[in-house]
C-alpha positions, 0 to 999 in steps of 0.5 A: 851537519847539513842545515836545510832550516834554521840554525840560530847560534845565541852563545855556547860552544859550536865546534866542527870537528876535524874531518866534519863538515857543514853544508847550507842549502838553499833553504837554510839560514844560519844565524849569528846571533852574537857578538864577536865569535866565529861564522863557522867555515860551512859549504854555502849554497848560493841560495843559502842565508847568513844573518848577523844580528848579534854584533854590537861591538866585534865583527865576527871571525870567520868572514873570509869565506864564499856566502849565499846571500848575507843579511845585516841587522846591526841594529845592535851595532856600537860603530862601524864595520866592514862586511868582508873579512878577507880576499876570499869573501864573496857572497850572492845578495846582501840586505842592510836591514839595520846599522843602527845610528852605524854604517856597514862597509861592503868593500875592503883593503883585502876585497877592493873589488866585489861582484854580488848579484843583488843589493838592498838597504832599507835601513841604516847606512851601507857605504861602498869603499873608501880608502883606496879605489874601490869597485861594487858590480851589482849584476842584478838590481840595486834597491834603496828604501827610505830611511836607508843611505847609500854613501858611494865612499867614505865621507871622512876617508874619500878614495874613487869609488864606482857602482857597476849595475846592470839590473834595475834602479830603484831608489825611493825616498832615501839618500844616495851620497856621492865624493868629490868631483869625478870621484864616485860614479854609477856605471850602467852596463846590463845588455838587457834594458835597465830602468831607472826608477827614483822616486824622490830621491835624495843625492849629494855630492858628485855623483857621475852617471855613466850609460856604457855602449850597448846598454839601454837606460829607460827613465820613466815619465815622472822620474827624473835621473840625477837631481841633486847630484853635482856630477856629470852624465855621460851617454856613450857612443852605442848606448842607448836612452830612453825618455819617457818625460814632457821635456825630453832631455836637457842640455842645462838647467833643472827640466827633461828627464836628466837633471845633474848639476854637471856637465850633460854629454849626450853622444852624436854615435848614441841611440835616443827613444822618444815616448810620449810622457804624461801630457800625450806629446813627444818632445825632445828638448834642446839636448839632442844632439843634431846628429843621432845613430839612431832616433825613435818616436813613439808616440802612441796618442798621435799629439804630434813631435816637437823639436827644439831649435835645429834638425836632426841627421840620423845616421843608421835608422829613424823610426 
């Protein structure tokens, strides 16, 4: 059976013969529309769709498999679940659509480690690990929408959890909840530039911020990274920032673009970018170090570079 459309599964027998086989494209979508039963063992296009919209009190059988792109309406759903059913799950993107009053977990004992290319929620609870380490490397964008949650691990059943990104951030009006202290972090390390965009956003918790070497971080003016969060941030040495806000970066305190309650470690071997933000001016803030790798003023209406308290050297190239 090959399914280019939509195949929808209410209830009723559904049996692949021995010696048969059935193939998704990367048109199809296979529905599973009840609660308990089996996803069928199928050859899965990475383009293809599985949606679970029947599971109300038993996560389906069948779940160990390699998926295209999975969504989730458990609106239905009566407790909480966990999305791979064994060490062979994998899947391309997944949608949270709903998990009722629930949380769907994305990792596993069996699956401690799971690569997919995208991630939205924008609805209902998805919670990353918990239990033992846990890891999620998100290789295009991760997208959370009010009134959805993101908790990085499990609030009654903590463990350290990590988010590697490296596409894009959008987070708007929802929540992203972090662990305890140096427990729960979110890794930037695209080689293409990343942008962080958080409109509103809600974050408990410790949540660390990580920008890897060679990966670029954009903030634009107006969002601001980290408020709310009692988590550290960390530019590495190679790594590269931008900042696009009035206040520039700040080495303390609740102004610039970077604003968590921890430790704010900008790195002397790190590049820094400099726009001018909403007002027309550059400013750099009290957080850039007095050494620099490289240093870039952009400032396109000409309103002029100001620069809190000391000079700095620039070691590789000032532009």
């Amino acid at each position: 059976i090959v399914v280019n459309g939509v195949f929808q599964y209410t209830g009723g027998s559904f049996t692949i013969d021995p010696g048969a086989t059935m193939v998704v494209g990367p048109a199809g979508q296979y529905t599973h529309g009840v609660d308990g039963g089996t996803v069928p063992a199928a050859q899965w296009d990475s383009l293809s769709t599985l949606r679970l919209n029947g599971v109300m009190n038993t996560m389906p059988a069948g779940m160990d498999q390699a998926f295209g792109n999975i969504a989730w309406d458990g609106t239905q759903q009566a407790g909480d679940f966990t999305l791979p059913g064994g060490a062979g799950f994998s899947a391309h993107d997944i949608f949270i659509l709903s998990t009722g009053p629930n949380s769907i977990h994305l990792t596993s004992a069996a699956k401690p480690e799971l690569t997919i290319n995208n991630l939205g929620v924008s609805n209902g609870t998805a919670v990353l690990g918990g239990g033992g380490p846990r890891k999620l490397h998100v290789k295009g964008n991760l997208e959370i929408y009010d009134p959805a949650w993101l908790y990085l691990t499990d609030t009654l059943n903590r463990s350290i959890d990590t988010l590697f990104l490296y596409g894009d951030y959008y987070h708007l009006m929802s929540g992203i909840g972090g662990g305890g202290p140096d427990s729960t972090a979110i890794v930037f390390c695209g080689t293409d530039t990343q942008s962080y965009m958080a409109n509103s956003e809600v974050l408990t918790g410790y949540i660390d911020y990580l920008i890897r070497p060679g990966s670029i971080l954009d903030i634009p003016a107006g969002d601001i990274l980290g408020n709310g969060s009692l988590g550290n941030f960390t530019l590495m040495p190679g790594a590269t920032l931008v900042i696009r806000d009035d206040a520039g970066i700040w080495a303390s305190g609740g102004g610039g673009a970077i604003q968590v309650g921890g430790a704010r470690n900008f790195s002397k071997q790190a590049n820094y970018c400099f726009y001018d933000g909403p007002s027309g001016y550059v400013y750099s803030g009290d957080g850039l170090p007095d050494t620099v790798n490289m240093l870039t003023i952009n400032n396109t209406v000409s309103s002029g570079w100001y620069q809190e308290y000391y000079s700095t050297t620039v070691m590789d190239t000032f532009a």
